[in-house]
Backbone as numpy.savetxt, mean C-alpha at the origin, in Angstrom:
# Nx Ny Nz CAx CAy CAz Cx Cy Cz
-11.72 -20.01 5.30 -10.97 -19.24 6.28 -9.57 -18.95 5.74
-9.12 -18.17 6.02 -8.01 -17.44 5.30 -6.46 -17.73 6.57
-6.41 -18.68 5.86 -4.57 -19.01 7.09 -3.48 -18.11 6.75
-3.23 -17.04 8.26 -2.14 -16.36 8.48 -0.45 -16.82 8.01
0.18 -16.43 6.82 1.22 -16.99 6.50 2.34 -16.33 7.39
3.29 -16.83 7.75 4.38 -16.13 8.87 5.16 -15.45 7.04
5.94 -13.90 7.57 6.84 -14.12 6.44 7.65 -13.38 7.28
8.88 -12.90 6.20 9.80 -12.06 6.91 10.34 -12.14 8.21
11.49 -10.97 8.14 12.36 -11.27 9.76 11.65 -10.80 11.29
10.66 -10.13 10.97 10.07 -10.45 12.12 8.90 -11.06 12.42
8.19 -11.91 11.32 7.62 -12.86 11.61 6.16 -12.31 11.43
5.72 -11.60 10.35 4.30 -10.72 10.69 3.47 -11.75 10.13
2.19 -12.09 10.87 1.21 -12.80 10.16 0.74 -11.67 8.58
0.12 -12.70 7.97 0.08 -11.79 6.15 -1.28 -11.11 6.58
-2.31 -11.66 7.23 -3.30 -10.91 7.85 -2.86 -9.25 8.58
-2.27 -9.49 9.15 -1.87 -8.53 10.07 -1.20 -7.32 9.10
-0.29 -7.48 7.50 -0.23 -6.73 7.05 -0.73 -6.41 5.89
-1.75 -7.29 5.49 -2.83 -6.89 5.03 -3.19 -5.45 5.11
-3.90 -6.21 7.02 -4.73 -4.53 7.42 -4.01 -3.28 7.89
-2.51 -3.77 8.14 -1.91 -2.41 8.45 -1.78 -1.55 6.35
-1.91 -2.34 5.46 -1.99 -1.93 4.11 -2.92 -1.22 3.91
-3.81 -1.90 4.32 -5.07 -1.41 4.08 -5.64 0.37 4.61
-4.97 0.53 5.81 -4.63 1.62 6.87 -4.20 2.40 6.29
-2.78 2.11 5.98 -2.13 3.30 5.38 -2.29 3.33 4.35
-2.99 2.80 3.28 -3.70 3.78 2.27 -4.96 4.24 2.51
-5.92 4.08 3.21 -6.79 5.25 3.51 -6.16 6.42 4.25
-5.40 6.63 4.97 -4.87 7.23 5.19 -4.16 8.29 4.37
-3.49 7.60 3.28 -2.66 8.15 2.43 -3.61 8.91 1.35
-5.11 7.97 1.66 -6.31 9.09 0.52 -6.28 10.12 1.32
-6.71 9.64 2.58 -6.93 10.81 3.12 -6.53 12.60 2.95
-4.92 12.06 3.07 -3.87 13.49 2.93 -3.60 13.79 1.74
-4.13 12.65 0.81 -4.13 13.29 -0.73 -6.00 14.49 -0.98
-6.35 13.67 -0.79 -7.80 13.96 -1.14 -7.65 15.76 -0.51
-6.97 16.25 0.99 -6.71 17.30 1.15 -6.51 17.93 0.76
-4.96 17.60 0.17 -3.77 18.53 -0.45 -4.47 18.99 -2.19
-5.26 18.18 -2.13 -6.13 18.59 -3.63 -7.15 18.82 -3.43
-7.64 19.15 -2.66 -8.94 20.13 -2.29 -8.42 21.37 -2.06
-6.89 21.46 -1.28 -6.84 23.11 -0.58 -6.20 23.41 -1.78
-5.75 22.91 -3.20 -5.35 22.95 -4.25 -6.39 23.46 -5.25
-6.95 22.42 -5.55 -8.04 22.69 -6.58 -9.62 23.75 -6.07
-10.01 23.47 -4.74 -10.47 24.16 -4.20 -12.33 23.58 -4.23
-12.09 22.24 -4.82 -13.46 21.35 -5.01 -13.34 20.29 -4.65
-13.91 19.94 -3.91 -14.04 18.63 -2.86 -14.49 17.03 -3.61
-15.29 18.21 -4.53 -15.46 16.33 -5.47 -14.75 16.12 -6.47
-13.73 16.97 -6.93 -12.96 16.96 -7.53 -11.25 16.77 -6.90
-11.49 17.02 -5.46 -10.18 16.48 -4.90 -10.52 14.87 -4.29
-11.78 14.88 -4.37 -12.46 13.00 -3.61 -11.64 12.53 -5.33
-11.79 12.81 -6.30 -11.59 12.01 -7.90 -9.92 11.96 -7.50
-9.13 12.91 -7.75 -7.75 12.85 -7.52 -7.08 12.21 -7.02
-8.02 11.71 -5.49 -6.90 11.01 -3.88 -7.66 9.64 -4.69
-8.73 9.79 -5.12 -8.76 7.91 -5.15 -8.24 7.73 -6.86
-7.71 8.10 -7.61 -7.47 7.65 -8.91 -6.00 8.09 -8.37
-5.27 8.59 -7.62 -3.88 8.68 -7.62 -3.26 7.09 -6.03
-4.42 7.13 -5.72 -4.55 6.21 -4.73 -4.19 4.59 -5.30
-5.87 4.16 -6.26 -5.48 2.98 -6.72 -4.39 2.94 -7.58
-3.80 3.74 -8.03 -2.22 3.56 -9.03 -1.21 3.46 -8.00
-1.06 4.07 -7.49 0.00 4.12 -6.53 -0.35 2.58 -5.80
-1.45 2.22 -5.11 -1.49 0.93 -4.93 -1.06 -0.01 -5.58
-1.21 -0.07 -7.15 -1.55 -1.47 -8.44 0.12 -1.15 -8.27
0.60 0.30 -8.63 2.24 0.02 -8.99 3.32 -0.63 -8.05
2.86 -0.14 -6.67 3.00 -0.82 -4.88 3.30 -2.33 -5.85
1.93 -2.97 -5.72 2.26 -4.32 -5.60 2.93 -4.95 -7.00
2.75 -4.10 -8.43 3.48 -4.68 -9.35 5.55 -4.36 -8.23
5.63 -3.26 -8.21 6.76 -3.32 -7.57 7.42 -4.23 -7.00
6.32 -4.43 -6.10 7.04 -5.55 -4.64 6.81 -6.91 -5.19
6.15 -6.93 -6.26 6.28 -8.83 -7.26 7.60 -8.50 -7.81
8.14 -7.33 -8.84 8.92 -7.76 -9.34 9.96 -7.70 -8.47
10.51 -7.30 -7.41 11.53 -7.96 -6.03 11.22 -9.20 -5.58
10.30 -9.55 -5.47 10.13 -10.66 -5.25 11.60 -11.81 -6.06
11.59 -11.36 -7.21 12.61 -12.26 -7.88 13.54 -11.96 -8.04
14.44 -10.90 -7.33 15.70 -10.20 -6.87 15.95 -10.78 -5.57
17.13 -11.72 -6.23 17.48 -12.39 -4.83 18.80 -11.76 -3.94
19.18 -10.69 -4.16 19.79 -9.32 -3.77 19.68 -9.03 -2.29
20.79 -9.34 -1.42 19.95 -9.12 -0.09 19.23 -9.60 0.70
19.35 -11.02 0.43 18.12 -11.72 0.61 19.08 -13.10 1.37
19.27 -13.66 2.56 19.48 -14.48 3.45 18.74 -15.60 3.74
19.07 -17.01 3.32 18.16 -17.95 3.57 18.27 -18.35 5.22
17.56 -18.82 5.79 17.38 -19.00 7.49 17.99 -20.38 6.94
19.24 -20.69 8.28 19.72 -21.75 8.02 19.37 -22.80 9.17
């Protein structure tokens, strides 16, 4: 079973933003996969685009938010 970690200032279980992650990148295929269909004008060729511009934009997402992770910049310990 997978235990909800509290993080951040308002306290989101890691579950909870998980699936709001999870959301807004289908989502975000979604309006890609469009904008390159009414572009390219081929549907299986705008389905290739939204998901290969999708998982990068994801992998770089989370390389991103690791390397902040160790930027202690802004960052307030709860006293």
């Amino acid at each position: 079973m997978v235990r909800d970690v509290l993080s951040g200032p308002a306290l989101q279980a890691r579950r909870r933003a998980i699936v709001k992650t999870l959301c807004y990148r289908l989502f975000m295929l979604l309006i890609t996969v469009i904008v390159a269909w009414t572009i390219v004008g081929d549907a299986g060729d705008a389905l290739n685009i939204g998901i290969a511009t999708n998982l990068t934009k994801t992998g770089t997402y989370y390389v991103y938010e690791r390397a902040w992770d160790h930027i202690t910049w802004g960052v307030s310990n709860p006293a």
